[in-house]
C-alpha beads as a LAMMPS data file, in Angstrom:
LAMMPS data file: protein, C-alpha beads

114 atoms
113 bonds

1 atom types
1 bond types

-500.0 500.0 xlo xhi
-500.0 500.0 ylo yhi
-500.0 500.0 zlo zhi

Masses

1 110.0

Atoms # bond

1 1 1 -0.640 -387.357 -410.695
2 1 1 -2.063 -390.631 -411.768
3 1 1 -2.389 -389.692 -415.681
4 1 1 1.421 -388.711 -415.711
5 1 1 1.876 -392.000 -413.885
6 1 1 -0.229 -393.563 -416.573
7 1 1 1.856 -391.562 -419.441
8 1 1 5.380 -392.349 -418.373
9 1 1 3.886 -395.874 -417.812
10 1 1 3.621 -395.897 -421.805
11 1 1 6.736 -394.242 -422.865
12 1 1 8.318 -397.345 -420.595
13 1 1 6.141 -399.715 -422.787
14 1 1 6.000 -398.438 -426.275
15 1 1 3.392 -401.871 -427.101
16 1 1 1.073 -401.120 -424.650
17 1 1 0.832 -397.572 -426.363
18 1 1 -0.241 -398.961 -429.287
19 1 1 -2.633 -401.642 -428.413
20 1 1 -4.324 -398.402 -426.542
21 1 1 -4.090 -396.142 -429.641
22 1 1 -5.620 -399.656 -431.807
23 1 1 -8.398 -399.939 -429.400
24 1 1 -9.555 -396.018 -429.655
25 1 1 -9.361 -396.175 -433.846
26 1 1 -11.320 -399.303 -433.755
27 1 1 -13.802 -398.131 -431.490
28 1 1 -14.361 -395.496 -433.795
29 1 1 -14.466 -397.593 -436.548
30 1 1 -17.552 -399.730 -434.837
31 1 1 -19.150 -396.335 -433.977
32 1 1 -18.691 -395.259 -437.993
33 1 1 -19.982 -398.496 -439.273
34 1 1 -22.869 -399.032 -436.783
35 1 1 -24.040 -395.621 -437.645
36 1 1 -23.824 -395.793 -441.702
37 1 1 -25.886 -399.300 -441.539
38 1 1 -28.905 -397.502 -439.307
39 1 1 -28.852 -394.573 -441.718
40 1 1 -27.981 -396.507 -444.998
41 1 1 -27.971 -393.565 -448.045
42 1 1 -28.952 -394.597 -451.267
43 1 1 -25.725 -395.096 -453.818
44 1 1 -25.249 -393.492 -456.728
45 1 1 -24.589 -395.794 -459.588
46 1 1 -22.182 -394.494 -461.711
47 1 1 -23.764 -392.823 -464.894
48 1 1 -23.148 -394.964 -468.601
49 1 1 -23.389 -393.493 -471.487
50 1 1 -26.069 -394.841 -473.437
51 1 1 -25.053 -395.551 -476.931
52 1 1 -26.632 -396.524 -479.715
53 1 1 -27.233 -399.338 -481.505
54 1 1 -27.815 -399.187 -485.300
55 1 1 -26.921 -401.377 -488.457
56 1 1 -23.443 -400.365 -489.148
57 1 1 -24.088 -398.478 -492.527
58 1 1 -26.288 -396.198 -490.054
59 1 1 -23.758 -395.099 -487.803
60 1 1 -22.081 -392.426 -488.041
61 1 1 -19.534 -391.349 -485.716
62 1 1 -17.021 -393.383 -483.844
63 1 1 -17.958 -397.185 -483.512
64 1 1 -16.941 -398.917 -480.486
65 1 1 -17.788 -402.429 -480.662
66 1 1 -20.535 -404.637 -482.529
67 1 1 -23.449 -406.702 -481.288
68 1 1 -24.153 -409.420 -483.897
69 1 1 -24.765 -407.513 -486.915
70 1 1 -25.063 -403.963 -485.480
71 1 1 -22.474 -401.298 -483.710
72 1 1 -22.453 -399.418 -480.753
73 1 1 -21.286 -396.083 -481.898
74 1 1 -21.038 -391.919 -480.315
75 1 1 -22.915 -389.883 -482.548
76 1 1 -20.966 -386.939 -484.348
77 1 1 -23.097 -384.538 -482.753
78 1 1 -22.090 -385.617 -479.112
79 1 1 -19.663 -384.183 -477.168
80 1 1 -16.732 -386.734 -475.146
81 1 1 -13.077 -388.118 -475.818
82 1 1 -11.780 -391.139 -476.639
83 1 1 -9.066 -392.978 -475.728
84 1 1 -7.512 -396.304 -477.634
85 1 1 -4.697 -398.145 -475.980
86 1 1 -3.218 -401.425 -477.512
87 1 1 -0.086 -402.762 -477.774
88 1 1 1.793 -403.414 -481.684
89 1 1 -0.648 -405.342 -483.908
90 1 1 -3.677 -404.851 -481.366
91 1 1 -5.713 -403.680 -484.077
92 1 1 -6.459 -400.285 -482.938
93 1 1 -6.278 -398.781 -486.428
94 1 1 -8.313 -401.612 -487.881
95 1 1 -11.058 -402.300 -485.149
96 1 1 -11.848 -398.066 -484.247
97 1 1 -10.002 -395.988 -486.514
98 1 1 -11.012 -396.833 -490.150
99 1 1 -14.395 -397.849 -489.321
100 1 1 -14.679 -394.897 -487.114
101 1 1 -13.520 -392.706 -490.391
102 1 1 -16.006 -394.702 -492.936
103 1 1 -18.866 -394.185 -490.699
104 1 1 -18.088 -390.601 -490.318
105 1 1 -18.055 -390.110 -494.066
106 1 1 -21.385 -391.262 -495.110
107 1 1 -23.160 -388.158 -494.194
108 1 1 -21.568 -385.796 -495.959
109 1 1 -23.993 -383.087 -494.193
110 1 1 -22.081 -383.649 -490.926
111 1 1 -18.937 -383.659 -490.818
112 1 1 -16.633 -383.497 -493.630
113 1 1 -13.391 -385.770 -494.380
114 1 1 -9.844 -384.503 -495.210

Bonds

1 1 1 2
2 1 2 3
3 1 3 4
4 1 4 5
5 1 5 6
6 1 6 7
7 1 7 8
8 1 8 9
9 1 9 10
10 1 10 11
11 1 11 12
12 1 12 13
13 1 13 14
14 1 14 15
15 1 15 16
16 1 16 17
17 1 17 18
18 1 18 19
19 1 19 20
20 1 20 21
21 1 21 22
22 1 22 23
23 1 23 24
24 1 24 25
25 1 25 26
26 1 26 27
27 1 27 28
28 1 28 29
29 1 29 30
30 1 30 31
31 1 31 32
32 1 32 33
33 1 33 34
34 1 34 35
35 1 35 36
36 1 36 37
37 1 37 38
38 1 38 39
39 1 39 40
40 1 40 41
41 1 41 42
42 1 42 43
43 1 43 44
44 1 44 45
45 1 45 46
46 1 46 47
47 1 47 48
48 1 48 49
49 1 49 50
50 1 50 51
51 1 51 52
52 1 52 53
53 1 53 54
54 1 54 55
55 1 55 56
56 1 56 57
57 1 57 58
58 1 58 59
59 1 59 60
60 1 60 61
61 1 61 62
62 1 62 63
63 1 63 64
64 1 64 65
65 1 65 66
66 1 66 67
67 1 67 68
68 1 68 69
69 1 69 70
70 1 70 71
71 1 71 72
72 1 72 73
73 1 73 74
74 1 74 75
75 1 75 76
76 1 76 77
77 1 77 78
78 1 78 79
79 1 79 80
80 1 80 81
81 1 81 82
82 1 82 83
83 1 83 84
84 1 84 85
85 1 85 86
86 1 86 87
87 1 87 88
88 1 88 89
89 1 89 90
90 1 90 91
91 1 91 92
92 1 92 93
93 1 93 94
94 1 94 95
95 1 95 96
96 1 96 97
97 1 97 98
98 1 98 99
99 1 99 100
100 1 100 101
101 1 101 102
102 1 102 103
103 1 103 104
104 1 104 105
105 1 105 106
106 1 106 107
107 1 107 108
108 1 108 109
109 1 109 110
110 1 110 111
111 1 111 112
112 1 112 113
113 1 113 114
């Protein structure tokens, strides 16, 4: 009798239904948070791959950017995609795709270029 009371209580007042329903999901929330920072698990950093780093008549395979003098390149051998997004003029052609191709074609042994 007194939890149908309670009920039709808030139908009549729709805003005390919802501070009730905000107080049970926070309370929740505390109970979530204060468990996760007594048990803290150990994060998983994302994995990198680790490139290379060679003199750029070295490389060979698709360069992706240079550190003074050398390149950071993915061997031919490895496995992956890549993606290059630029607008007109970005130099997506010029900056990956040609040296990409040049360093590809020094080793005639791996890979061969039509």
């Amino acid at each position: 009798m007194i939890l149908s009371d309670f009920f039709d209580y808030l139908k009549a007042n729709p805003k005390y239904a919802i501070l009730l329903i905000l107080i049970i999901v926070l309370s929740v929330y505390q109970q979530y948070v204060n468990e996760a920072l007594k048990n803290p698990q150990k994060k998983e950093k994302p994995l990198r791959p680790k490139l290379p780093i060679t003199p750029q008549k070295k490389a060979t395979g698709i360069i992706f950017g240079r550190m003074g003098r050398k390149v950071m390149y993915s061997p031919i051998e490895d496995e992956g995609h890549v993606i290059c997004i630029a607008g007109s003029g970005g130099g997506k052609a010029f900056g990956v795709c040609i040296p990409s191709i040049r360093s590809a074609c020094q080793d005639p042994k791996k890979c061969t270029c039509f």
